[in-house]
N, C-alpha and C positions, 0 to 999 in steps of 0.2 A: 369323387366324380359327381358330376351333377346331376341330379335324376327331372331329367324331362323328359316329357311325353315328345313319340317322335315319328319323324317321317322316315321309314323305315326299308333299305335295300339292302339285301343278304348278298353280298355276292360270292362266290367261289370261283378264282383263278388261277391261274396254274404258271408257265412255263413264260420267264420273259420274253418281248420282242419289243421290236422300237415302236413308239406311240408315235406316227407321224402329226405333224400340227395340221388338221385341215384349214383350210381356205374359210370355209364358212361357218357357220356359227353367230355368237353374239359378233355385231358389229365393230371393228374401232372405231374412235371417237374422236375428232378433231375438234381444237375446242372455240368455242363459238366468238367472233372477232370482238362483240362487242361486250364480251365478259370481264372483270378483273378479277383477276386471281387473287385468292383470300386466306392468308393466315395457313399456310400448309405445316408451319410448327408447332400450332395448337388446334385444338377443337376449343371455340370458344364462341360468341357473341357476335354476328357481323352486322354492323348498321347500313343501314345504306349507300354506296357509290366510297368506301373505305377500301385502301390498297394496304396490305402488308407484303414483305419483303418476302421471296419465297427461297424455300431450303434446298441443298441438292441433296437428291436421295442416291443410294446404291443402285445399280442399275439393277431390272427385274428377271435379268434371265437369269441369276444364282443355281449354280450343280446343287442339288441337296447331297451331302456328303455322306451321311447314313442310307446304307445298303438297307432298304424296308423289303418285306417281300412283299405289299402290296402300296404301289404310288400311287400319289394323287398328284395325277399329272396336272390340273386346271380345274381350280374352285371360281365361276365366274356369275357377277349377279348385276342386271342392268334391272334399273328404275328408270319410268317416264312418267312422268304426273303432266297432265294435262288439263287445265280447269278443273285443281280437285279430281280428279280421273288417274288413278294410277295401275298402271300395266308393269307387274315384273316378269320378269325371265331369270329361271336359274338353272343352272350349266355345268355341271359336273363331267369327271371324265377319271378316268380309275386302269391301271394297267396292273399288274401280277410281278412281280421279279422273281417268285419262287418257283422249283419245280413241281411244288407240291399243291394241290387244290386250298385255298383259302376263303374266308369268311370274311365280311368287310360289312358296315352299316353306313349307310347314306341318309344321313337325316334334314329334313327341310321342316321348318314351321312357319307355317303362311297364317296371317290375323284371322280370327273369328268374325264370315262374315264377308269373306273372300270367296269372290267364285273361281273354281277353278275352269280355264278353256281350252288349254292341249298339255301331253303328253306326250312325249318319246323317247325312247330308247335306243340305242343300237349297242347289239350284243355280239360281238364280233361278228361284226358285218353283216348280223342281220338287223334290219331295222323293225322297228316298232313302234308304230303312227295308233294316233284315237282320233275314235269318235263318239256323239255325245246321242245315244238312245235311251226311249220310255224303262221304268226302271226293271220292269219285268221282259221284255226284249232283249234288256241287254243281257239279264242273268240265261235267255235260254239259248242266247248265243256262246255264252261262253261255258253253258254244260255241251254242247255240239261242241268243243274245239276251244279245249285248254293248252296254258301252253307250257309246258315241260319243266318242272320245278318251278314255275314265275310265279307270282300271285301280286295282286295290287287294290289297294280298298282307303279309302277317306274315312278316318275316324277322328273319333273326338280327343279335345287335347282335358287337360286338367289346368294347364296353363290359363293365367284368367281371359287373357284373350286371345287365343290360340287354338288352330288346329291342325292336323296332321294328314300327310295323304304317307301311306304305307304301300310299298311295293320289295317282294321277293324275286330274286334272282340266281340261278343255279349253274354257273359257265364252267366251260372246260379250262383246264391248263394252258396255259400262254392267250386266253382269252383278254379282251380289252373291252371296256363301256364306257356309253356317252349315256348322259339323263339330263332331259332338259324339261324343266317343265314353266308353263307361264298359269299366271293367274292375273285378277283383276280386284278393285275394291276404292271405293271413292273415301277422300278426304274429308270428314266430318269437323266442324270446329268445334273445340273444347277448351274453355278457360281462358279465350279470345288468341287461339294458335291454332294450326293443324300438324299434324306428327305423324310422320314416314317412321315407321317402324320394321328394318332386314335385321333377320335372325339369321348371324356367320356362323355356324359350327362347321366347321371343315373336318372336325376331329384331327386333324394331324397338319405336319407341312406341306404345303401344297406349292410346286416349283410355280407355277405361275396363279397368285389370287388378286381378281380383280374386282370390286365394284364402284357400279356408277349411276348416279344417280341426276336425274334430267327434269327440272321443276320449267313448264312454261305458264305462266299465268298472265293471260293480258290486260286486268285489273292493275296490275305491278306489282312487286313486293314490298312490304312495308319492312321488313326487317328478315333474316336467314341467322337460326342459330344450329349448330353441332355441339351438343355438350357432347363432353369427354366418358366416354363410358368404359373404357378399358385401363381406368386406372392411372391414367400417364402415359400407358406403355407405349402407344404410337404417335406421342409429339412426334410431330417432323414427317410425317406421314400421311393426314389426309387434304387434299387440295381442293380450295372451296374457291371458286366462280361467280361473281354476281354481278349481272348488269340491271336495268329495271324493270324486266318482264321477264327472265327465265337466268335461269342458275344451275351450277355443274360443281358434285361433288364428286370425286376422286380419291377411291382408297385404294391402292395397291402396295401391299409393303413385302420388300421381299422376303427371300428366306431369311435370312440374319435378322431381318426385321417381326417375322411372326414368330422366332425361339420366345421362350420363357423366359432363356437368359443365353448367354452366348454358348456354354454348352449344352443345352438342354435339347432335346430331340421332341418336347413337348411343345403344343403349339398356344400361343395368346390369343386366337382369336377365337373366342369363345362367350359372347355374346351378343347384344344388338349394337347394332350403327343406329343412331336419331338421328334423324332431321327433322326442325321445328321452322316453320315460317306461318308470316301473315300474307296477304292483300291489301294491300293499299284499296280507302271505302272512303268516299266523298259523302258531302251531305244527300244521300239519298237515300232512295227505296232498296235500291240494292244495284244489283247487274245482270242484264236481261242477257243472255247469249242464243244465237240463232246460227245455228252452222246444218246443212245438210239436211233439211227435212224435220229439225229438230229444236225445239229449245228448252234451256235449261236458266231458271232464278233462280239466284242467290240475293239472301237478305239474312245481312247482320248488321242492325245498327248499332250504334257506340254514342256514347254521351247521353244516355237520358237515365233519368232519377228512377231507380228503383220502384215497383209495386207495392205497397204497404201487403202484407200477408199472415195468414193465420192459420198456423202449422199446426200439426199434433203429431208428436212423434209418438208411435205406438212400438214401446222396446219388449224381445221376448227374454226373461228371465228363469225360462225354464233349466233343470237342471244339467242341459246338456250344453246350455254357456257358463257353466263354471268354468273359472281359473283365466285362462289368458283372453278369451273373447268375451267374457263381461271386464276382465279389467282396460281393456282396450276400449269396448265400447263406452266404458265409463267415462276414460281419458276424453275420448272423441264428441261424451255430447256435453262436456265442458266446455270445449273451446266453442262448439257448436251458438251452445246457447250466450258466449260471451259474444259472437256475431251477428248475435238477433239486435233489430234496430230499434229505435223505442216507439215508434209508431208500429211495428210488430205484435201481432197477439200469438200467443203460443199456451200450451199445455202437452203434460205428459202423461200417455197412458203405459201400464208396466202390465205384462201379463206370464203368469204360469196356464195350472189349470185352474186360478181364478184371475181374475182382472181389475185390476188396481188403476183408480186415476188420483194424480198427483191435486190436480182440481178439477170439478165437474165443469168447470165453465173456461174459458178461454179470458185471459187477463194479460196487460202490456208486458210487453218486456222490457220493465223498471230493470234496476241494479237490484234491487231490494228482492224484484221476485223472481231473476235469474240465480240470483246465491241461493234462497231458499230452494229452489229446484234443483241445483246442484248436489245442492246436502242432500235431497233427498233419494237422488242417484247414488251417492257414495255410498248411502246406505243398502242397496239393494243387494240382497244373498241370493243368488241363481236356485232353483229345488222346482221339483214337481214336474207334472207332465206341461201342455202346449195345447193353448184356447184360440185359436188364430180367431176364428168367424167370432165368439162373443168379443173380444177386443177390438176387432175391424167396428163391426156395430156400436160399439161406446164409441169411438173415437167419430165413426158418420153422425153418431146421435147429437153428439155436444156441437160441430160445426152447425148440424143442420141446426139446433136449438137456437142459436145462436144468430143465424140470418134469420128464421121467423122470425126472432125480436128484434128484428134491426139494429142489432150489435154490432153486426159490419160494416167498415166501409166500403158503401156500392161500385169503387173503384180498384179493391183490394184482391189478392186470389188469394184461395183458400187450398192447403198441400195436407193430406195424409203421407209420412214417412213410416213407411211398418218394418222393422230389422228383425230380421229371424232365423235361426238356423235348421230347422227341422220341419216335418209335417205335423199337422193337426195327429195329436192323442187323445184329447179329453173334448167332449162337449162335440160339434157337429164335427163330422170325419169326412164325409163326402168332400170332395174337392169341388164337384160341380153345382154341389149344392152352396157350399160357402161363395163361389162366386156369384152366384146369381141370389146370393142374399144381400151383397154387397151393391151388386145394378140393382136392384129394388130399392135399396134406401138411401144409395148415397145421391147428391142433388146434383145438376150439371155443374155448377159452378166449384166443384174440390175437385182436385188431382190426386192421385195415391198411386205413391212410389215406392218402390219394394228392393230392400238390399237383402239377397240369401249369403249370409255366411256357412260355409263348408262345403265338404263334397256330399251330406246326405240329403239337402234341402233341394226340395223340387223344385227347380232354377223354373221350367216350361209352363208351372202351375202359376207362380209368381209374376211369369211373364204376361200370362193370360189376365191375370187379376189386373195389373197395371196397364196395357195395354187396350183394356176395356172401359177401363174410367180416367181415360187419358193421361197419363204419366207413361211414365218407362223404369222398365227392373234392372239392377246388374247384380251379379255373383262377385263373391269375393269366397276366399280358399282360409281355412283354417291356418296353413302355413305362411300364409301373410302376414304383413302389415295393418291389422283389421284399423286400428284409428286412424289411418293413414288414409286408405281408400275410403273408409265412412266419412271423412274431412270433405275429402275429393267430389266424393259421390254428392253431399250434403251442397258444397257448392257450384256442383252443374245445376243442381234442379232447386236453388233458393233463392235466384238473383233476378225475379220475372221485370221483365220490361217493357211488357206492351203485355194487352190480353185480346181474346178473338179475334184475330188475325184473319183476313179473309183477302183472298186474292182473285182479281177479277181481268179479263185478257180480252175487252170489251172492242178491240177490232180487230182481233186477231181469231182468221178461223182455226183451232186448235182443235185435238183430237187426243183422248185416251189420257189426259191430264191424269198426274199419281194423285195431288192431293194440294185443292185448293183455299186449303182454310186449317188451321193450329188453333185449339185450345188458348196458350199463352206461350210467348217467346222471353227466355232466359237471356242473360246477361253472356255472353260470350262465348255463345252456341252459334248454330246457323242454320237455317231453312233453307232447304234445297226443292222448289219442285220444277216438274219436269212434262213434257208432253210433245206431241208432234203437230206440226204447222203445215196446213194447206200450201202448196210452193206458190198456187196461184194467188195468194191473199197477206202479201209479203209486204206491201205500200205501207202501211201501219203499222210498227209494232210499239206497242204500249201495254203496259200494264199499270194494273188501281188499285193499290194497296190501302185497306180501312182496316182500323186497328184504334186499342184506348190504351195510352200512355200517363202514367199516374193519373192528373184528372182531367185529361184532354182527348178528347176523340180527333184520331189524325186521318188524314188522306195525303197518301203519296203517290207519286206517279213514277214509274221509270221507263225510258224511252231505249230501246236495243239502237247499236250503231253495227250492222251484218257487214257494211261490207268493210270498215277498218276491220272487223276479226280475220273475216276471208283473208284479205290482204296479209295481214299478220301469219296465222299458219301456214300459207301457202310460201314462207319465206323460211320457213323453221325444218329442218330435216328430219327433227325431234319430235316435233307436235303429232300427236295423234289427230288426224283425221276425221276419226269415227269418234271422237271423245263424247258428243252427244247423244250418239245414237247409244252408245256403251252405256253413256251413267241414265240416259232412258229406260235401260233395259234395269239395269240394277234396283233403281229405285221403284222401278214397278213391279217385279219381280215381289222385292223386301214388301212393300206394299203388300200386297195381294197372297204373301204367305201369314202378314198377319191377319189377315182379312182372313183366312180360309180357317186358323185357327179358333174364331170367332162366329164363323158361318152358323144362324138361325136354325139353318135346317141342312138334311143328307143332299137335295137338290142344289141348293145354293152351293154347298160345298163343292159337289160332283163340278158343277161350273166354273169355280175357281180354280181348282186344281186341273181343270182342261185347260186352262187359260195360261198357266203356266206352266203347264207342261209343254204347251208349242211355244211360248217364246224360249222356255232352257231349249228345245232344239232351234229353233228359228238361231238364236244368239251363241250357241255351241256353247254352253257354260255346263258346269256340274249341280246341280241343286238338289233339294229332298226328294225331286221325284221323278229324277235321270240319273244313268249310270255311265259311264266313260269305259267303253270295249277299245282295246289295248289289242293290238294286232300286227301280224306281218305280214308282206304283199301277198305271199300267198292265201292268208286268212285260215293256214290251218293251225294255228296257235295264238291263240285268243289269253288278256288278260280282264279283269273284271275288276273296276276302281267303284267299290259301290259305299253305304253306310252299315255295315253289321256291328253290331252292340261290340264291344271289347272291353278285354280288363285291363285297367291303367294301373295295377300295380307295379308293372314292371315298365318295361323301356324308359332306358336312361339316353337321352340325346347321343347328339353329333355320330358322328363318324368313325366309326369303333371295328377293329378289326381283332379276328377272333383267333383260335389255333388252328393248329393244321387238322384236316380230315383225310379221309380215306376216300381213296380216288374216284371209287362208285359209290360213294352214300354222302350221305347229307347227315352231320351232327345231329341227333338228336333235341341239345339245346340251342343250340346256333341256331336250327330250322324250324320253325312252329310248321311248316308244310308236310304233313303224315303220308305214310302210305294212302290216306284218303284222296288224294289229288292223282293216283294211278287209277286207271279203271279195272275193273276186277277182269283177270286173265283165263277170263273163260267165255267163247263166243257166245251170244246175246244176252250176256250178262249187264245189266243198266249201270251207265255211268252214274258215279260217284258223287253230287257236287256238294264240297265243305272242306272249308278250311280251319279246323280247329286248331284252341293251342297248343302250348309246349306238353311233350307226352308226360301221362302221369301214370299212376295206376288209380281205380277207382271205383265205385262202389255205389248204385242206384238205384231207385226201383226197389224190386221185387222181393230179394235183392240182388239183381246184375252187380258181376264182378266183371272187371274190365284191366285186362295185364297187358301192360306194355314191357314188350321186350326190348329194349335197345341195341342186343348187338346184330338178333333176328330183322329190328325193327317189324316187329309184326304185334298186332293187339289180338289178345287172348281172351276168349267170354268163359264164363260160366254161370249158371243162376245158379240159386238156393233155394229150396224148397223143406223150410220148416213151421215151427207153430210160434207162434206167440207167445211172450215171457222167455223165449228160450236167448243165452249169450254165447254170441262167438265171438273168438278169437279172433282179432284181425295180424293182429304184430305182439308177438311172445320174443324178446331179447332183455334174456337175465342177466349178459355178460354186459350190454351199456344199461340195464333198468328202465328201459324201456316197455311201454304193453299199451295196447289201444286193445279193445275191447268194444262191442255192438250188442243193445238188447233189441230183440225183436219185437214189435206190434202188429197188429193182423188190423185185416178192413173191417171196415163196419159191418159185414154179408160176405159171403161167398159168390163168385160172378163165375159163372158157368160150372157149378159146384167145387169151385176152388176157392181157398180163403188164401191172397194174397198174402205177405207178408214184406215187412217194410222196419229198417233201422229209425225207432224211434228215441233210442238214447245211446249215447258213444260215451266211454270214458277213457281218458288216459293221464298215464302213472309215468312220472318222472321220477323213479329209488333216487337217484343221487342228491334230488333236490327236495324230496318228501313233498312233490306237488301231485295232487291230482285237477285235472278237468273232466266236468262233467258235464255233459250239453244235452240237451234236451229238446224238444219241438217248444217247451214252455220258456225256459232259461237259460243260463251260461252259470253255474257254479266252480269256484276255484276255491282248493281246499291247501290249507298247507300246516300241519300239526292240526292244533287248535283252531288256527284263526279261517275263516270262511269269507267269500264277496261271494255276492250273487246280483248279476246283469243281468239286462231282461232283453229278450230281442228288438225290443223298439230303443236302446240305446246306442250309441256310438263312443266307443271305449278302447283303449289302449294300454295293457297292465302288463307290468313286466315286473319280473320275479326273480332273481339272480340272471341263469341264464337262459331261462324261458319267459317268452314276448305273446301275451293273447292280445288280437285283434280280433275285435267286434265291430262289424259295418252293418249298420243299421237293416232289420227285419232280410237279413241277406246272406254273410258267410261269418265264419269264426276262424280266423286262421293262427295257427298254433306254431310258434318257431322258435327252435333250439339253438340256442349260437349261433345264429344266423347262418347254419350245414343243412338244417333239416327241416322240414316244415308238413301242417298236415292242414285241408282245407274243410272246413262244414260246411255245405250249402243247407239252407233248410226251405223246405217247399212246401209252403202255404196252401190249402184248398178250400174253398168252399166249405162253410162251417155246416149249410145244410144238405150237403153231397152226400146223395146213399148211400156209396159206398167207401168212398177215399177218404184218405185221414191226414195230417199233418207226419210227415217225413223229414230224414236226413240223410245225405250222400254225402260222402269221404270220398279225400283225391288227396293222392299219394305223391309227388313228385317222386322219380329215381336219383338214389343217393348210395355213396358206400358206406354211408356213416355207420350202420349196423354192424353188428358183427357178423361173423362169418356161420355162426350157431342161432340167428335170428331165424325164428318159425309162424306160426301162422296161417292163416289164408292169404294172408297179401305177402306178411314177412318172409314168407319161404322163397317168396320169388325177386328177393334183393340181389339173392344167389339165382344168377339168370341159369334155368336149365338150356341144352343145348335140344332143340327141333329141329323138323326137315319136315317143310311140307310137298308134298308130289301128288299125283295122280288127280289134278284138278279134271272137272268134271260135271257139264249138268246137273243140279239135282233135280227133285221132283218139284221143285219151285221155281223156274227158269228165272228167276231172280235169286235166287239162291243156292249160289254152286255149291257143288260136293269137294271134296279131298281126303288125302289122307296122311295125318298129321301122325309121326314117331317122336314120341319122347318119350326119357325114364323108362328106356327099355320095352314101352309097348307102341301100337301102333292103335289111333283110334280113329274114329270118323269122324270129320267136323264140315260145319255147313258155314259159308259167308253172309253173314248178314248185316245188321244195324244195332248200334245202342248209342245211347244219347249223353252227350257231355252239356251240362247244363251251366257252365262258368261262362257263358259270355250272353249267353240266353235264356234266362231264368223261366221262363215259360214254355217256349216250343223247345230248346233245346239246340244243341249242334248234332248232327249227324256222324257217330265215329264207325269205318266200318271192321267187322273183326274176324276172326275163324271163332265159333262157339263150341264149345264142348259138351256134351248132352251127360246125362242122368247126373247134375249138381257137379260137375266136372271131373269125375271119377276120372284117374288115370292119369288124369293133370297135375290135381292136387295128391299131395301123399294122403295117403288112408283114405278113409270117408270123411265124409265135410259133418259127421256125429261124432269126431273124433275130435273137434274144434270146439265144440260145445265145455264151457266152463261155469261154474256154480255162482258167483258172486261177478260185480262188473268190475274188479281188481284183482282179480285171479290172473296170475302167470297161468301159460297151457304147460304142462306138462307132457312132451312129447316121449316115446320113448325112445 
């Protein structure tokens, strides 16, 4: 199955009924007179004002024959592109056949860069409308009035340009949902096309899936293509439209049509639909549009001769691009450099923790000195740490050296390309220092563009550095294609075509313009900007484009024609309306978020971020610094769609439905929603608010132990309170050879005459396999006989060993997994080297498994064997935040108070909030014996229990 990152709805439904088809909803669609219908047997190429013969399909209403216990009644996705302006809606709808409660996942991935602008639900009949508040507003609205099992949050995808909005849902039996959500996002040009990108996961068959797709542009189209993305399987299925200003795609395949194969109960529709098209561009400056208070330029010209330029690719060669991302990038800066032009100056610089230049000076790119350069790339062995700032500064030094001697041509741009996977190790480390080493000496006339390969390289840092010396960054993922997108990348930002681009609206009174002037314009990109127009000052509108094309200084004019647009949209049913006020808001928004990352000082910033925090509410979108409260009419069930840190090692896309549950609870793995979303069941006891993940068992601190019971679902604390040097036993099983083991380290001082204590090394012993791992606050060591590695926490590493798999993520976790049954996590926590008192720490998180056996002991191992509790006689305590009870097990009855302890896997600093019953003196009574009973001599020591 596919593992993508996803948009995530749990549902649980129960007992069939009939799913009535409402009335409303997405629209249908008649289709537009003056279209021709295109090529409905292939996805393929359509040229302009071309008819192909169309197929007949099965018709759409098909019974799906397979009894599911959870339908999908209607998978439906409508597209409206408006001048580059595109608005989806997607429409989901889900009913139960079982009588038993069920699990089901709803995933949607919307591009990187999308705002999202509503949200709803109805959960059997009860409805669930948003709205878009400041981001702390919205969180203190939905600690007053959460709503019952739901939960819903916008996280980040790992997808390269993707991301995810996540929403929980918890219904009764014979329950029925609808989820619709829309978002927004303008059409960028890239590589002289723009590209509609819908992500189908339906996860299953869906009796009725529609989508559609509504392109109007009143420039015209120069060409509509649909490549084929699913293999062949839907020849004859999607139906393409085209007349000279707007276009209708059509994908509806029925059930017979979305099987895998005729018997298969799986579905084919599992990946993206493309659509690619151009604009038809006259000889001009571009297309002024004026609709509503607003206007928006577009400027891409075509046909003019390249910028002569003098690049320096600065490659990172540290030891953490060995193997497929240096031989990839090797691949990629071969072809690279066989596409430099011979009026092109180039050089390479190569960096570890020292910095290598292929030549100090910048020289053509002959044949003669692209081969040499090549060889000297094949040559390069990846080792050592990562010198970002001294390699930035070689590579600023030799450009700038090089225009003081007038080596340039004063018509030429000049590009820094810096590829790298990791952050600064060796040499300056500061990130804010390295930038502003870079604005000090780089000259205005270089760009420096920045590609991060992987998921450990600070994409946000790269983005700043680029963003500040005008270029732009993109990520690419270790699981890629890396020569593929370094190609790609390489030819967005290498084809410049004009330079200092400045745009002038010399009789037009305009207002709040995003951005009147570009560094330099690319070969088959687009300049978009945007601003609002006095209505009273409409007589004129013109714009005066100055700009230098190879060696020519141009002036262009373009002239708006308002009221053929008017005319035009006012005749389209499809045309968005507000298309300009929309991508006004977009483009100033994107603006002004990179400005704010950039802000001089806390003032400037304080004022940026006021500025777009009333247009995200002014324009009802979702942004960094609004949250979308998720509600029903009566407002006393609230959800909360905000940004909290997550971990993307798990969620695997689409639409996945799970096993049966038990009528009043919620799976434990099925639900990451813990008893923490109940409020504690004791009058003025303070709500709860957190939503952490999948339960684990766990180990923090002091050291906090943290037991999740799964059949209780209830979490269980106890500390520890010993010395330093001393080893406990966490997991004793000699019947599978299993033993995790914890040495203790104390603080630096005593704080309130207590000496802290904290796991600062863990080991675990796999007998079957003769492996140990050993972790440390300093290293990662793996032992096996003889043979020894030792990682170091500033690595990122992947080693596997028969049937144990160590993962190492960079200064972060260590995750250890047996057969892919069992797994164990390290978080290690960093502090301050010159902190009085704290030291460098490790917490363990246990997930629940049966894999152990049945004789597994421990402090954590004993409780694989879940004892059976009762808690009763809840109760004030003397902390009116901290109720009393009293909790029976293993034959005795003890006291325990409700409190807090901190899950630190999605929060590495503040932490997630888990709440628990704790058990007081070290957890006597809980745990068998005394927690001195756990104490063992060496860090491989089996416990012997008696």
């Amino acid at each position: 199955m596919k593992q993508l990152t996803c948009f995530l709805i749990w549902l649980f439904v129960s007992e069939a009924r009939a799913f009535e088809i409402p009335t409303s909803g997405l629209p249908e669609f008649a289709e537009y007179g003056d279209l021709v219908e295109l090529a409905p047997g292939k996805f393929q190429f359509v040229p302009e004002n071309r008819r192909y013969q169309r197929s007949v399909s099965e018709e759409s209403g098909e019974i799906v024959e397979d009894v599911d216990q959870v339908t999908l009644y209607s998978y439906k996705v409508q597209s409206t592109i408006t001048s580059r302006m595109a608005s989806t809606v997607i429409q989901a709808r889900v009913v139960n056949n079982s009588p038993q409660p069920q699990s089901a996942v709803f995933d949607v991935q919307i591009p990187k860069g999308a705002f999202i602008s509503n949200f709803s639900m109805t959960v059997d009949g009860t409805t669930f409308m948003s709205s878009i508040k400041e981001k702390t507003v919205g969180r203190a609205l939905y600690s007053q009035a959460r709503a019952k099992g739901k939960t819903a949050g916008l996280v980040r995808s790992r997808a390269l340009d993707m991301e995810n909005f996540k929403t929980e849902v918890n219904i009764l039996p014979g329950a029925k949902v609808q989820f619709e959500l829309h978002y927004q996002e303008v059409k960028w040009r890239n590589l002289g096309s723009y590209e509609h990108r819908l992500h189908l996961q339906p996860g299953r068959l869906a009796k009725h899936l529609e989508v559609d797709v509504w392109i109007i542009e009143p420039q015209g189209m120069r060409f509509l293509h649909v490549p084929d993305t699913f293999d062949g399987h839907f020849d004859g299925v999607p139906v393409i439209s085209k007349g000279h200003q707007k276009a209708h795609i059509s994908f509806k395949p029925t059930v017979a049509q979305q099987r895998k194969c005729s018997s298969c109960s799986e579905t084919a529709v599992d990946g993206e639909l493309v659509v690619m098209y151009d604009v038809n561009r006259e000889e001009k400056a571009g297309e002024l549009e004026v609709f509503n208070g607003y206007f928006v330029h577009y400027f891409a010209p075509d046909n003019m001769d390249p910028i002569p330029k003098n690049i320096l690719f600065v490659i990172d060669v540290s030891g953490s691009m060995w193997g497929i991302k240096m031989k990839q990038t090797v691949e990629a800066m071969k072809t690279i450099l066989d596409d430099l032009r011979a009026e092109d100056q180039f050089s390479v610089v190569d960096f570890n923790h020292n910095v290598r230049a292929w030549r100090n000076d910048l020289v053509s790119a002959t044949k003669t000195q692209t081969a040499d350069a090549k060889k000297y790339i094949e040559k390069i062995q990846p080792s050592g740490g990562t010198n970002i700032n001294e390699a930035l500064l070689r590579a600023i030094f030799i450009l700038n050296e090089a225009n003081n001697l007038g080596l340039l041509d004063p018509n030429s741009v000049s590009l820094i390309i810096l590829v790298s996977d990791g952050d600064p190790t060796v040499g300056e480390l500061k990130l804010s220092k390295i930038q502003k080493n870079v604005k000090q000496n780089i000259q205005d006339n270089i760009s420096l563009f920045s590609l991060g390969i992987g998921f450990d390289v600070d994409y946000d840092f790269l983005k700043r550095l680029s963003n500040d010396n005008r270029g732009i960054a993109q990520r690419i993922y270790g699981n890629q294609d890396t020569s593929s997108q370094l190609k790609k990348f390489y030819n967005q930002v290498s084809t410049p075509l004009l330079r200092n681009v400045q745009f002038n609206y010399p009789h037009m009174s305009v207002m709040d313009v995003t951005q009147n002037s570009f560094h330099n314009y690319f070969g088959g990109s687009e300049i978009m900007v945007a601003g609002k127009v006095n209505p009273d000052k409409l007589d004129q509108l013109q714009s005066i484009i100055t700009a230098t094309s190879a060696n020519t200084e141009l002036v262009l004019e373009t002239l708006a024609e308002m009221d053929d647009l008017e005319d035009f949209l006012s005749k389209d049913k499809h045309a968005d309306p507000d298309f300009t006020r929309k991508l006004w808001a977009y483009l100033t928004i994107n603006q002004l978020l990179a400005e704010r990352s950039l802000a001089p000082s806390a003032a400037a910033k304080r004022k940026i971020t006021r500025t777009i925090l009333q247009m995200s509410l002014d324009h009802h979108i979702v942004t960094p610094l609004t949250s979308m409260v998720i509600e029903n009419e009566a407002g006393d069930e609230r959800m909360l769609a905000d940004s909290p840190p997550q971990d993307h090692s798990c969620c695997s896309g689409a639409l996945y439905y799970g096993s049966k549950v038990a009528p009043s609870s919620v799976p434990s793995w099925a639900n990451p929603a813990p008893t923490a979303m109940i409020p504690m069941p004791v009058i003025g006891a303070p709500v709860v608010e957190t939503t952490p993940p999948t339960h684990v068992m766990r180990v923090e601190n002091d050291p906090h132990f943290i037991i999740y019971l799964p059949k209780s679902q209830k979490n269980i604390c106890f500390n520890i309170d010993s010395e330093p040097g001393k080893i406990l036993n966490l997991v004793s099983d000699l019947e599978s050879g299993i033993l995790v083991n914890g040495q203790l380290v104390g603080a630096k001082k005593p704080k309130n005459k207590k000496l802290s204590t904290y796991f600062g090394k863990l080991g675990f012993y796999f007998q079957s396999e003769d492996m140990k791992v050993e972790i440390s606050t300093e290293n990662i060591t793996l032992s096996r006989g003889s043979h020894r590695s030792i990682l170091s926490w500033s690595d990122t590493a992947h080693v596997i060993n028969q049937r144990v798999l160590v993962s190492v993520k960079k200064v972060r976790t260590v995750t250890i997994t047996l057969d892919r049954e069992m797994s164990f996590s390290v978080l290690l926590h960093r502090v301050w080297k010159k902190h009085p008192t704290n030291v460098d720490f490790l917490g363990i998180y246990i997930p629940p498994t049966n894999k152990f056996s049945p004789n597994a002991h421990g402090l954590l191992g004993q409780f694989m064997n879940e004892p059976k509790i009762h808690i009763f006689n809840e109760r004030p305590g003397k902390d009116p935040a901290k109720p009393e009870a009293i909790m029976e097990v293993k034959g005795q009855k003890l006291l325990v108070t409700r409190g807090l302890q901190k899950d630190y896997r999605t929060d590495q600093v503040s932490g997630t909030d888990v709440p628990c019953w704790f058990v007081h003196n070290s957890g006597k009574g809980f745990i068998d014996g005394q927690y001195k009973d756990y104490f063992v001599p060496q860090l491989y020591t089996f416990l012997k229990w008696p």
